[in-house]
N, C-alpha and C positions, 0 to 999 in steps of 0.2 A: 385118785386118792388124795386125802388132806395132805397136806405140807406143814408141819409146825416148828417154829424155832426153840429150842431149848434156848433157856434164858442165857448161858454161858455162852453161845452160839450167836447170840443176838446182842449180847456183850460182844463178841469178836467182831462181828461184823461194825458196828459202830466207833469200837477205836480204830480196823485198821480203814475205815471212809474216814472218818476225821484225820488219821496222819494222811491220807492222801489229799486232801481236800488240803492239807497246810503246805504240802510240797509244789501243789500247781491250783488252782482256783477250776470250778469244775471236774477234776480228777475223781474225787470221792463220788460224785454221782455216778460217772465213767463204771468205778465200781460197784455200786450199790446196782447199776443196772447189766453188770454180770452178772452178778450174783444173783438178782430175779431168774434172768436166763437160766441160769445152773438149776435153780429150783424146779423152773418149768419142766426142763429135760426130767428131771427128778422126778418131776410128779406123774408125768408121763411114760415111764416107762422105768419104774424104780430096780428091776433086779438087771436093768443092762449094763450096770458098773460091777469093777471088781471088789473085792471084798481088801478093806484098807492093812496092806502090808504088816503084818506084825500085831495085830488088834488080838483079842480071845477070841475063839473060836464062839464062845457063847454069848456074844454081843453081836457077833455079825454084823457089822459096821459095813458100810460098802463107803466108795467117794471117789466124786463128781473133780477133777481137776481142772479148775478152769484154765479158760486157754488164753487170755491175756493178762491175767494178774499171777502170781505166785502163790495162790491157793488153791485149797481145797475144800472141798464139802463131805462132811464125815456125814453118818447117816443111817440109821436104821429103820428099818420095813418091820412096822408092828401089825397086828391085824387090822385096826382103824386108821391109822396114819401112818403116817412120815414123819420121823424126828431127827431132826435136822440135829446133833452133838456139838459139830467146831465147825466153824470157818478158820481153819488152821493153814500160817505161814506156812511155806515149804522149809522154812529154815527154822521155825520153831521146834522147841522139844518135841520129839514124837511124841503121841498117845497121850499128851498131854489132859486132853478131855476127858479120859476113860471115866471118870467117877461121875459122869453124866450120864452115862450110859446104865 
């Protein structure tokens, strides 16, 4: 199934490569090619994740935590795609993305 970023999502993902990329040189690719990863698993097998702690019920968000950076991947299973929500910090506001949803 497609994989698509919501623009707020692809907003996250771009500043937190850039703070990485200004903390160490190469860092931010480091990330940008987790985060492919994380998609892959996504698009491969989208209902193996749990449903993201505390979300509505009728957004059914699920998310992908990656396992070297301190994010996650928010996400909903449409009938055509994958909509990718947040690349959300583990320390950032929860739910913060909801209205992308």
């Amino acid at each position: 199934m497609r994989v698509r970023l919501h623009a707020g999502a692809l907003a996250d993902l771009e500043a937190a490569g850039d703070w990485y990329e200004s903390q160490r040189p190469g860092l931010g690719d480091d990330f940008a090619a987790e985060v492919a990863r994380g998609l892959e698993m996504i698009a491969e097998g989208p209902l193996l994740w749990q449903r993201w702690p505390d979300s509505p019920d009728h957004l059914a968000v699920r998310r992908l935590v990656l396992s070297r950076f301190p994010f996650a991947l928010g996400y909903q299973v449409r009938p055509t795609e994958i909509v990718v929500l947040a690349v959300a910090h583990a320390s950032r506001l929860p739910l913060f993305w909801l209205s992308r949803g």
